[in-house]
C-alpha positions as CSV (number, residue, x, y, z in Angstrom):
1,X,-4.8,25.3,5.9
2,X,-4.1,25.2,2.2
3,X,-0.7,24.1,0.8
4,X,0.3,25.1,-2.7
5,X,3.3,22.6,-4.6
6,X,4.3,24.3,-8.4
7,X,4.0,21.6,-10.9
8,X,7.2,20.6,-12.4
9,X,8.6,21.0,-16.1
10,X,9.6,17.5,-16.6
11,X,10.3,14.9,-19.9
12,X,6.5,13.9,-20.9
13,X,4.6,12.5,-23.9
14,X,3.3,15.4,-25.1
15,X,6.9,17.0,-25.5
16,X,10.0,17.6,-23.5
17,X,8.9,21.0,-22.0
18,X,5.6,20.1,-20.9
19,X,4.5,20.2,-17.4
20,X,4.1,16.8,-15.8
21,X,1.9,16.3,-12.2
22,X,3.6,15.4,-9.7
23,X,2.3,12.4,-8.8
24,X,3.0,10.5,-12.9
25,X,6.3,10.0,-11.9
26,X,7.0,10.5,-7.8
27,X,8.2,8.3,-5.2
28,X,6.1,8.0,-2.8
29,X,7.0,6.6,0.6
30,X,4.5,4.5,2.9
31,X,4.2,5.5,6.9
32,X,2.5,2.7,8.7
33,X,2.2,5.5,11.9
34,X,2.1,2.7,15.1
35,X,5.8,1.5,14.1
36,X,7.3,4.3,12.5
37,X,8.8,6.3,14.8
38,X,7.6,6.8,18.7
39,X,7.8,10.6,20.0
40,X,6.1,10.3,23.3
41,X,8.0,7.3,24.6
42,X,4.9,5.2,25.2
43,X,5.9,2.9,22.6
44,X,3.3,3.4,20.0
45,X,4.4,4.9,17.0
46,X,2.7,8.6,16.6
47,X,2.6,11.7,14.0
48,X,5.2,13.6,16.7
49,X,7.6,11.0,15.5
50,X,6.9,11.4,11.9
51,X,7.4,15.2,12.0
52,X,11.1,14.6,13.9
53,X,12.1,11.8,10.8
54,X,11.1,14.6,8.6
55,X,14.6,15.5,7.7
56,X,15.2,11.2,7.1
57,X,12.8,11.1,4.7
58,X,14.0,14.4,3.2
59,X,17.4,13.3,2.6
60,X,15.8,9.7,1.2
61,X,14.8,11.4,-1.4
62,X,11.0,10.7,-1.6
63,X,8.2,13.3,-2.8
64,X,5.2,11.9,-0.8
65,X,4.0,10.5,2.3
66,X,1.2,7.8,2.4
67,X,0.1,7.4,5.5
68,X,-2.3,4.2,6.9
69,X,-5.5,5.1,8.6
70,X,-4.1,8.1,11.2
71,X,-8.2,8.4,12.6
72,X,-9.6,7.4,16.2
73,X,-10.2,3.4,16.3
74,X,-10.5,0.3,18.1
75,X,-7.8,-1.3,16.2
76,X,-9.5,-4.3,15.7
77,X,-7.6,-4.0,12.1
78,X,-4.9,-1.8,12.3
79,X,-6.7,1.5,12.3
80,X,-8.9,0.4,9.4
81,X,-11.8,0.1,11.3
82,X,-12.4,3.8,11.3
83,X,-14.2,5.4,14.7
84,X,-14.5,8.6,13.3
85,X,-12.6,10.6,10.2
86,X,-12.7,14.1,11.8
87,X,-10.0,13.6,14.8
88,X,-6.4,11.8,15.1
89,X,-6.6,8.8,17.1
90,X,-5.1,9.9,20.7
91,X,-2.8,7.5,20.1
92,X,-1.1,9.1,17.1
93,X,-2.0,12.7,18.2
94,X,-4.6,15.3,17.4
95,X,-6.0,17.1,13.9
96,X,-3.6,20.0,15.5
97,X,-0.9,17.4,14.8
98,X,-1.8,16.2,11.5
99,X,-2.3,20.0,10.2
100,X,1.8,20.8,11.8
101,X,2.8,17.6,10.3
102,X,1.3,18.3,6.3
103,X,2.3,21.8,6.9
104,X,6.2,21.2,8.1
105,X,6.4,18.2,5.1
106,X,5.4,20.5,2.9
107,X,7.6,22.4,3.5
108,X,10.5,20.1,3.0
109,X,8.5,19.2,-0.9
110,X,7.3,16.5,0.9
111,X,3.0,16.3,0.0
112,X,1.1,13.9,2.2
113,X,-1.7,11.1,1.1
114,X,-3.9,9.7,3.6
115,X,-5.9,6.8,3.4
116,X,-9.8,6.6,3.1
117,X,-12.1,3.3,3.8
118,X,-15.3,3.6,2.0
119,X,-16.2,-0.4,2.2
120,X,-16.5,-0.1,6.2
121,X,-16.7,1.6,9.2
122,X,-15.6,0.1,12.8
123,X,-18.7,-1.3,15.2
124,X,-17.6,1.4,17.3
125,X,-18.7,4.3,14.7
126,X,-21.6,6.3,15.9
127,X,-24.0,5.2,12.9
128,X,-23.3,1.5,13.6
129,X,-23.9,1.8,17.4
130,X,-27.4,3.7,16.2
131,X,-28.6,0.9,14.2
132,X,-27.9,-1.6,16.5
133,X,-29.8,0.4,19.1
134,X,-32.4,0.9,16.4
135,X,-35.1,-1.8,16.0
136,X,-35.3,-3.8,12.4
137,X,-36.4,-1.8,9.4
138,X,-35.2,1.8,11.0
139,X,-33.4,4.5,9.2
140,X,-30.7,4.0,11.1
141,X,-30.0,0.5,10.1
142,X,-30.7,1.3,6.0
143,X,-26.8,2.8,6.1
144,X,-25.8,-0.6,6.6
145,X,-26.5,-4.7,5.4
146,X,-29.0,-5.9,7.8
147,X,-31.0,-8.9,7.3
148,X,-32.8,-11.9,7.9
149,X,-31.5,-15.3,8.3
150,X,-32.2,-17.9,6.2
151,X,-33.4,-21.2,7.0
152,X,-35.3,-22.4,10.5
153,X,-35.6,-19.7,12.9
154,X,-33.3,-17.1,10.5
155,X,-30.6,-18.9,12.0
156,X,-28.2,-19.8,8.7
157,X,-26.4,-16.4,7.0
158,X,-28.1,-14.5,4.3
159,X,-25.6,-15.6,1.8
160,X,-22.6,-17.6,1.5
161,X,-20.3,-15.3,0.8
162,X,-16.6,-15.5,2.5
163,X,-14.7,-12.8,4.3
164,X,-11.0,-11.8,2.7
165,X,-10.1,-12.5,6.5
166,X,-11.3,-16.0,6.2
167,X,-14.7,-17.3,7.7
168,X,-18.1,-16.0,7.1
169,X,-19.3,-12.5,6.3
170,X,-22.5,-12.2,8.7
171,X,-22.6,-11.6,12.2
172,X,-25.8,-12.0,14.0
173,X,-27.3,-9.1,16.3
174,X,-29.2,-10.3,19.5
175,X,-32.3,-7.8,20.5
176,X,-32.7,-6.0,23.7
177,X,-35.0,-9.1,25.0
178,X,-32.0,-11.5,24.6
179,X,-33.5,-13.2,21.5
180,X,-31.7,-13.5,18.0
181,X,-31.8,-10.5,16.1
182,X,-31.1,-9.7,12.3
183,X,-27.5,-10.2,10.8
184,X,-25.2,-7.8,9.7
185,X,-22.4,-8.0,6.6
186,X,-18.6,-7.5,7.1
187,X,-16.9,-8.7,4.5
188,X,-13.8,-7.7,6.3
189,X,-14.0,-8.8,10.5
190,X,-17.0,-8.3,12.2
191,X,-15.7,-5.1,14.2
192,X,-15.7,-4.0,10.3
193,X,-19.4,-3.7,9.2
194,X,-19.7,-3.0,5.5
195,X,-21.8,0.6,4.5
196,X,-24.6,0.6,2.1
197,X,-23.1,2.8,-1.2
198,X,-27.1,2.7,-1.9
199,X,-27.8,5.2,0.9
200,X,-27.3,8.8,-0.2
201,X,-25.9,9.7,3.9
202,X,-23.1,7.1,3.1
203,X,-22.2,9.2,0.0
204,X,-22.8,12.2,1.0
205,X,-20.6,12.1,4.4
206,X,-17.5,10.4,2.3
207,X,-17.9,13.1,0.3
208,X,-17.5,15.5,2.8
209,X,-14.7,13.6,4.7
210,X,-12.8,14.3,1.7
211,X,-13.4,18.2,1.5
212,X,-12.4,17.9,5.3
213,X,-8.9,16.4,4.8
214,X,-8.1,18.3,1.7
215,X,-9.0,21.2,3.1
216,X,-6.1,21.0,5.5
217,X,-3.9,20.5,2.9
218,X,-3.5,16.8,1.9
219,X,-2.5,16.3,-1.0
220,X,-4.5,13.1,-1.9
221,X,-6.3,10.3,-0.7
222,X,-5.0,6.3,-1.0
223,X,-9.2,4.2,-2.0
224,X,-9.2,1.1,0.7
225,X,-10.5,-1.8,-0.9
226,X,-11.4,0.5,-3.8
227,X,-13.3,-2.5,-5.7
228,X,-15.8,-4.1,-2.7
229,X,-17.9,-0.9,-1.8
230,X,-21.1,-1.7,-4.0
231,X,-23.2,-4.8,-3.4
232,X,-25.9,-6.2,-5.3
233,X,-28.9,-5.3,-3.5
234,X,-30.6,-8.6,-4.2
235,X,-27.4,-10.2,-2.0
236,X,-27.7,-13.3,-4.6
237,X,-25.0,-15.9,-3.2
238,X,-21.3,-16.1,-4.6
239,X,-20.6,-18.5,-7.0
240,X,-20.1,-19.6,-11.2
241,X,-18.9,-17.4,-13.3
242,X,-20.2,-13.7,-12.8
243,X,-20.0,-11.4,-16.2
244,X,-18.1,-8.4,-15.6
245,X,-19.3,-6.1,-13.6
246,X,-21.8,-8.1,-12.4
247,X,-20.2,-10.0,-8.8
248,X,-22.0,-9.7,-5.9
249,X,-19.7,-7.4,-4.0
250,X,-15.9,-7.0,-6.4
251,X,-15.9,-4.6,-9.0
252,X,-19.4,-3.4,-9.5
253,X,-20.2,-1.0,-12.7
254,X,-21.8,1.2,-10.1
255,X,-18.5,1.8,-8.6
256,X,-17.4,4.7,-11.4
257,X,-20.0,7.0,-10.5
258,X,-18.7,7.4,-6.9
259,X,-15.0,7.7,-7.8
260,X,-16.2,9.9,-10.8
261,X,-18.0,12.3,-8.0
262,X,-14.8,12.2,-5.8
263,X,-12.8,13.2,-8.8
264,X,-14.4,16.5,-9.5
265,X,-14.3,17.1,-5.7
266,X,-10.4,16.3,-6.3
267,X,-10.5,18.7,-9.1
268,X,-11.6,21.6,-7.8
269,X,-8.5,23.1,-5.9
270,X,-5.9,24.9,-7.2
271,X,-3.5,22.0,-7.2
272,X,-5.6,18.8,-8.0
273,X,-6.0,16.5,-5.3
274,X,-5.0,12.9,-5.9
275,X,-6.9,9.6,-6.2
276,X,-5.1,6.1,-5.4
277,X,-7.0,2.8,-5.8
278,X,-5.9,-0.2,-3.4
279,X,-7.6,-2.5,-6.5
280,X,-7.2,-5.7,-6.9
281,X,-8.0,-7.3,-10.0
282,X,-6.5,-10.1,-11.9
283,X,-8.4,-8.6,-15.2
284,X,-6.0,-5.7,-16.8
285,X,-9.0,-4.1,-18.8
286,X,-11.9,-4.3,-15.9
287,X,-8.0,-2.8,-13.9
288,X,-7.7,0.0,-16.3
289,X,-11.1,1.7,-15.9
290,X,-10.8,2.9,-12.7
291,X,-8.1,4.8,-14.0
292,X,-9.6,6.7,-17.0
293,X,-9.0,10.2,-17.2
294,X,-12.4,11.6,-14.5
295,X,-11.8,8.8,-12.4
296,X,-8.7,8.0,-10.4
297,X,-5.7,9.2,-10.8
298,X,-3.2,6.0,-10.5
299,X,-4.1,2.2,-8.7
300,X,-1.8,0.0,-7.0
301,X,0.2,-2.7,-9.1
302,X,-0.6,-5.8,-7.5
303,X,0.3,-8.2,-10.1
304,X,3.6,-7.3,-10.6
305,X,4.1,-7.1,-6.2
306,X,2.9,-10.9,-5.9
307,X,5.0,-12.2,-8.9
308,X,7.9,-14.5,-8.1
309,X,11.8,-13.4,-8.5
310,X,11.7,-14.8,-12.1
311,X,13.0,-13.3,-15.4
312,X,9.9,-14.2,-17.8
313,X,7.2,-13.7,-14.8
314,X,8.3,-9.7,-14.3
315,X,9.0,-9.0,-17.7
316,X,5.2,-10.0,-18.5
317,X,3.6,-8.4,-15.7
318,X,6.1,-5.2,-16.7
319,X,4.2,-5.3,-20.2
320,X,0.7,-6.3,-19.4
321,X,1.0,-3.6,-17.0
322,X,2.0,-0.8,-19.2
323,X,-0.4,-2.5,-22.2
324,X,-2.7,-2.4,-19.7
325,X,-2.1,1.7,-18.4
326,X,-1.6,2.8,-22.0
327,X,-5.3,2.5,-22.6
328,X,-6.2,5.2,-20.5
329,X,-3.2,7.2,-20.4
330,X,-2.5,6.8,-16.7
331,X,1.0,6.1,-15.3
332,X,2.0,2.6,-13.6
333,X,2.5,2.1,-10.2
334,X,5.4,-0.1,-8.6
335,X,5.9,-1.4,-5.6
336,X,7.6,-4.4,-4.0
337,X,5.6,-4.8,-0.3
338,X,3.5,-2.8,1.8
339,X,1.5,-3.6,5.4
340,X,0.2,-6.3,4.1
341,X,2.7,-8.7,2.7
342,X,5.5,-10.5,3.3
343,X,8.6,-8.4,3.1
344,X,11.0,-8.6,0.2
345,X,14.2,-9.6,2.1
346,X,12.3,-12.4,3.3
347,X,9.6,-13.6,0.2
348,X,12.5,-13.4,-1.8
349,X,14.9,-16.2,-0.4
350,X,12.0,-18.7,-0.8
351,X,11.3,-22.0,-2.8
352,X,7.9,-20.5,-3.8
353,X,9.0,-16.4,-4.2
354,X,5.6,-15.1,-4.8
355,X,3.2,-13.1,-2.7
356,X,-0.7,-14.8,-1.7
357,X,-2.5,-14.9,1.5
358,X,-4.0,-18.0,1.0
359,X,-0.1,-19.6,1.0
360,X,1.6,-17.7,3.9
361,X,2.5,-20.1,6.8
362,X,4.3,-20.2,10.1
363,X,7.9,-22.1,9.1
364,X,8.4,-21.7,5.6
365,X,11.7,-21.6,5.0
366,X,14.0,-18.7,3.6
367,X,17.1,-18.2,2.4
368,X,18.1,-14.7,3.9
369,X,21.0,-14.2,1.8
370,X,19.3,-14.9,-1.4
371,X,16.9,-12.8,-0.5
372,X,18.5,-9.5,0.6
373,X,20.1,-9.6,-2.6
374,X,17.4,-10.2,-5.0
375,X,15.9,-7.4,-2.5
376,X,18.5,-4.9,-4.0
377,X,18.2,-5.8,-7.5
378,X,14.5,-5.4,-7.2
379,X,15.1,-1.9,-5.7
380,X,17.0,-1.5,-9.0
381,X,14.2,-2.8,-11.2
382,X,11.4,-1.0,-9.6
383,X,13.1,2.1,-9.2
384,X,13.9,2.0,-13.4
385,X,10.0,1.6,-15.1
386,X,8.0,4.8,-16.0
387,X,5.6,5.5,-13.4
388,X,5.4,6.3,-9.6
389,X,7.5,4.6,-7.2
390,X,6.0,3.1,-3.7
391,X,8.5,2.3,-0.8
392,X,7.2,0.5,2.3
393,X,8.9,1.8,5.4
394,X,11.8,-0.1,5.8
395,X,12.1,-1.7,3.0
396,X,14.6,1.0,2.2
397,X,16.6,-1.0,5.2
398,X,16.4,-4.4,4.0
399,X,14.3,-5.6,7.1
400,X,13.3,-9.3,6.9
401,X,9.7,-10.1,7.9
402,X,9.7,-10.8,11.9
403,X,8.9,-14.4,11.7
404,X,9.5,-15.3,15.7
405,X,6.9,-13.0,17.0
406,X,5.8,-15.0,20.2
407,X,2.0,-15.4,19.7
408,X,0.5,-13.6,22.3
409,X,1.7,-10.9,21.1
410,X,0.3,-11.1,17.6
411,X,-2.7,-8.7,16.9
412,X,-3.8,-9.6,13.1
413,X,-7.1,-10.5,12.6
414,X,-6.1,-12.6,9.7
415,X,-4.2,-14.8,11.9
416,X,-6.9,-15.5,14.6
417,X,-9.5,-16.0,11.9
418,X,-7.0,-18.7,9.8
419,X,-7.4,-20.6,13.4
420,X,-4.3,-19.7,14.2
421,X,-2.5,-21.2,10.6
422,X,-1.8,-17.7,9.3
423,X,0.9,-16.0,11.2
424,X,-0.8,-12.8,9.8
425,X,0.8,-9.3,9.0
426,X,2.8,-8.3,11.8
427,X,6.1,-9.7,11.0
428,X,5.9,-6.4,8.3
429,X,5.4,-4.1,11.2
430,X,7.5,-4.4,13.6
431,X,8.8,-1.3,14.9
432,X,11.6,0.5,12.8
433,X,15.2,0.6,14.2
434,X,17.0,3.9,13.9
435,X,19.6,3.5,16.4
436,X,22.5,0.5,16.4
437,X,21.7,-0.3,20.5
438,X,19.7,1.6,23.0
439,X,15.9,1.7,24.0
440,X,14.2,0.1,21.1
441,X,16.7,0.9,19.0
442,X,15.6,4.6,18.4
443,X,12.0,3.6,17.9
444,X,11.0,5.5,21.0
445,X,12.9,7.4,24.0
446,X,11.6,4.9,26.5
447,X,8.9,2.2,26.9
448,X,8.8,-1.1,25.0
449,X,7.3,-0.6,21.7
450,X,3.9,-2.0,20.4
451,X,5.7,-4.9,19.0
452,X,9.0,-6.6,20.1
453,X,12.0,-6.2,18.1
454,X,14.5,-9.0,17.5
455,X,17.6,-9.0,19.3
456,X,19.7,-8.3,16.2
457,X,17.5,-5.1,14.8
458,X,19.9,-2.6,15.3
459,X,22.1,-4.2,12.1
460,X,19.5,-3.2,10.0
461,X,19.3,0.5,11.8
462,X,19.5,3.7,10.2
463,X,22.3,5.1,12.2
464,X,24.7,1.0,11.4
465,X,23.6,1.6,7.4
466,X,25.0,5.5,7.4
467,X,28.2,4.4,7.8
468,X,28.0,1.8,5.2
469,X,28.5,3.1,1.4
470,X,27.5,-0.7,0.8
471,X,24.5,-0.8,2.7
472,X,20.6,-1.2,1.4
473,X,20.1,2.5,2.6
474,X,23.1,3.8,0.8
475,X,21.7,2.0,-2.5
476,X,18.1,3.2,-2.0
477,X,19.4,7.1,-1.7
478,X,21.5,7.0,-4.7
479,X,19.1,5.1,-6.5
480,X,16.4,7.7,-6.2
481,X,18.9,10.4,-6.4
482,X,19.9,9.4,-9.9
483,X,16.0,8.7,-10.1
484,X,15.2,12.2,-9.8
485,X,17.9,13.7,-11.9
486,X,18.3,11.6,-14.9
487,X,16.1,13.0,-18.0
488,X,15.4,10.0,-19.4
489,X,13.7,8.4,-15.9
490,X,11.0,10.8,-16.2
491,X,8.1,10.8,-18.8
492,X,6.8,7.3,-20.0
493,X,9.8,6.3,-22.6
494,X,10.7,2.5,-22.4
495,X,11.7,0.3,-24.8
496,X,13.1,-3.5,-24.1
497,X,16.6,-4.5,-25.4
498,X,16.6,-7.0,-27.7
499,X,19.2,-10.1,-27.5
500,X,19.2,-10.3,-23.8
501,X,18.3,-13.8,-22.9
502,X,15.5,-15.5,-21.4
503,X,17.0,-14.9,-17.9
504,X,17.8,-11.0,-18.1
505,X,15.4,-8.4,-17.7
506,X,16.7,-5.4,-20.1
507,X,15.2,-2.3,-21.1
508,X,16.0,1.4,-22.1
509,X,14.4,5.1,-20.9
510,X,15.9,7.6,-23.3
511,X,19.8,7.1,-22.8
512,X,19.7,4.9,-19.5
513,X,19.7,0.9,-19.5
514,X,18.5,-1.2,-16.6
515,X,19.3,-4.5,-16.5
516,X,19.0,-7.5,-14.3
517,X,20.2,-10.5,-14.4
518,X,18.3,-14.0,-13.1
519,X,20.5,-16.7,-14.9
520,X,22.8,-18.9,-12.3
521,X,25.7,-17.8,-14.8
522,X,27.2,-14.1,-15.3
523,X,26.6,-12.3,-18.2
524,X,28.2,-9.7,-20.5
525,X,26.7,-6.2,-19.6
526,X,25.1,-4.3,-22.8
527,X,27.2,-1.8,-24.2
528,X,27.6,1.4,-22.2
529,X,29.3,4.3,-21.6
530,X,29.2,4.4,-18.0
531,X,28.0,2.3,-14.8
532,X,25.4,4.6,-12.6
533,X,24.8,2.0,-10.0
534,X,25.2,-1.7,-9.3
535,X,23.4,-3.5,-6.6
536,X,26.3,-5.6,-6.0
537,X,30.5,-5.6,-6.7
538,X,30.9,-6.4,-10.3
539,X,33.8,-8.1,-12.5
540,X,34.8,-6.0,-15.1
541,X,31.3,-6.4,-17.1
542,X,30.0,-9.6,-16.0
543,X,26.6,-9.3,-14.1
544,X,26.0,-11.7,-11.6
545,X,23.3,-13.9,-11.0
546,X,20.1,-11.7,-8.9
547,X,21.8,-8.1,-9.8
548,X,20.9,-5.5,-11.8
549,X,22.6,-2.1,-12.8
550,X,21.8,1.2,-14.3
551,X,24.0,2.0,-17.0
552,X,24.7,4.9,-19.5
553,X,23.6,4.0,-22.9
């Protein structure tokens, strides 16, 4: 199946008649499938449920779909340890499924990006459960990191290196006689064993995985973990002060060559496919080169996502980040949560407002209030700077992060590896409510769903926020309603507003102003000719304290 969008005449650099992709300036709306939207009633969310929101999402006002891993899996991490790339997880449906589902979004002028995991596999994959089977030194086992131990016996890890779950990165294997065998690297769980980027199979099948996918008419692909693939062959431990490029497993130089090979398979359909990095790197330059112009297309913005609410922190990750994009002439990303990370309407009411694994706890306290408002204004914000637009499935609602989950019930390998001090990442995937009362709130026609829901989810449901012109849903449709039809919102125009204060956040796109305001005391709008949109009840043109509007210039 082959699906074929027309570009767009929109507002660009290079004139205001010239054709823009798609993807420079689109909003792009995240589907983490399991808690979405149930349409078998077994309560796990499923790619039938996606196709009967269609018309939801539609009338949102979004222009792309990224899904999380849709593929067959354990779900030792969410779906990101991949079984096998070529069929749907039963769970979620069938390649049948996936095919109706591009093909119906499609046809609403929705496209659809999927996500691909080149670090890993799962231990279930049929290359991992040939190696282990394999003895030491086999083909089999080259498409992977095995090695000896070090110290008496081989009994200590090859290296030191740490997982981003917490703990060590080396599992050992035990032979068929019962005796120790050779260790393995995951630098994710150890149901996650990292490929070898060395091993011309490992290329070669990613590269077909993509032809696979695009071929049924997805639109792009979302890079896991885009920076870890390459290791240093030598496996040298972690430590000191690496020069670029050179770490033992983050940000490799040999990295480019694989995204530059999966850019001119990108490349060669009619309509471009598209390249999204999940890269995180606190460098902005080292940032920037996965996005020159045969590489990928656009990379997530995580600096400006794990800022705090605070008026000089966001205006300098706003201008590092466009410095930073300018380089290479590729647009910004910006995004306020996704299935990682503490929700908005939560991380927001906090003493400590910023985003980092390493500081997420079980009891911190929020202010919910505070929160759900600075939650709107940063709706406002994000939805304002040049570049795409990324909004977490239900964010759009104002859900809070679950924080009561009982803990059997918790299924995040970060929290079982923190020893239990992590409460870990399903508080941001609870199961959407789309109904005010009945079974699961809409989730699902019967059954309990994956995760419990709090009592009180229906408030936040898409059928309670319909019916309320005031409501986070209501501000998030007219946001990107304006979004899409203002001239001055597309292209790359920005320029700050001089004269603002320290504590507002003020900048202009051709003849729109966004401004938002972070001072305990109101100020004086700038001069307009017209309010678009307010994320709160003004007085006359006082701004409050955590509110923004969009204003006619």
């Amino acid at each position: 199946m082959s699906t074929t969008f027309s570009t767009v005449a929109q507002a660009a650099p290079d004139g205001p008649n010239s054709p823009v992709p798609w993807w420079r300036n689109a909003v792009i709306y995240q589907v983490y499938p399991r808690s979405f939207a149930d349409g078998n009633g077994d309560g796990t969310g499923d790619l039938a449920g996606v196709r009967s929101r269609l018309p939801y999402l539609r009338t949102l006002g979004i222009d792309a779909i990224w899904f999380t891993p849709w593929y067959s899996s354990p779900l030792a991490d969410g779906g990101y340890d991949v079984a096998d790339y070529r069929t749907v997880d039963p769970a979620f449906g069938s390649v049948d499924e996936a095919e109706r589902l591009v093909d119906e979004a499609a046809r609403l002028g929705i496209r659809t990006i999927i996500d691909i995991v080149p670090n890993h596999v799962s231990d279930q994959h049929e290359w991992f459960r040939a190696a282990l089977a394999a003895p030491q030194g086999s083909p089999q086992r080259q498409r992977f990191w095995f090695r000896s131990g070090r110290g008496s016996g081989g009994g200590e890890p090859p290296t030191n290196w740490e997982s981003s779950f917490g703990g060590g990165t080396w599992t050992r294997t035990t032979n068929p006689d019962g005796s120790p065998g050779e260790w393995y690297l995951h630098l994710f769980a150890p149901e996650q064993p990292d490929l070898n980027w060395n091993h011309p199979d490992v290329r070669r099948e990613h590269e077909d995985v993509l032809r696979f996918w695009f071929d049924r008419g997805v639109a792009g692909v979302r890079i896991d973990s885009a920076s870890m693939p390459v290791k240093d062959p030598a496996l040298p431990d972690a430590g000191g002060d690496p020069a670029p490029g050179e770490h033992p497993f983050l940000d490799r130089d040999e990295l480019h060559d694989i995204y530059r090979s999966w850019r001119a398979i990108a490349d060669s359909y009619e309509e471009p496919r598209v390249l999204v990095g999940e890269v995180w790197l606190a460098d902005p330059g080292r940032f920037a080169r996965y996005l020159r112009p045969d590489e990928m297309h656009t990379a997530f913005n995580f600096d400006f996502m794990t800022r705090p609410w605070d008026a000089g922190e966001l205006r300098a990750s706003i201008q590092s980040t466009l410095d930073a994009h300018r380089t290479v002439g590729a647009p910004a990303t910006w995004v306020l949560s996704n299935h990682d990370v503490t929700r908005p309407a939560t991380r927001y009411g906090r003493e400590d407002s910023s985003f980092g694994f390493a500081a997420r706890r079980f009891g911190t306290p929020t202010d919910l209030a505070t929160a759900h408002r600075r939650a709107r204004a940063a709706a406002l914000l994000t939805g304002a700077l040049p570049g795409s637009l990324y909004v977490y499935q239900g964010d759009e609602l104002g859900l809070p992060e679950v924080e009561d989950l009982p803990l059997d019930v918790l299924r995040d390998p970060m929290h079982f590896r923190s020893g239990g001090v992590d409460p870990g990442r399903d508080g941001c995937r609870v199961p959407l409510p789309w109904t005010a009362t009945g079974p699961s709130f809409g989730f699902g026609a019967a059954g309990e769903p994956w995760l419990p829901q709090p009592d009180g989810w229906g408030a936040y449901s898409v059928e309670s926020q319909e019916r309320d012109p005031a409501s986070m849903l209501s501000l998030y449709r007219a946001m990107l309603a304006i979004r899409h039809a203002e001239p001055g919102l597309l292209g790359d125009a920005f320029e700050w507003l001089a004269g603002t204060g320290e504590q507002t956040i003020a900048f202009r796109r051709g003849d729109l102003i966004c401004t938002v305001h972070f001072g305990p005391e109101p100020v004086t709008l700038p001069a307009h000719t017209e309010l678009l949109l307010a994320s709160t009840d003004l007085t006359g043109d006082l701004l409050p304290t955590d509110a923004a509007v969009w204003l006619r210039a």
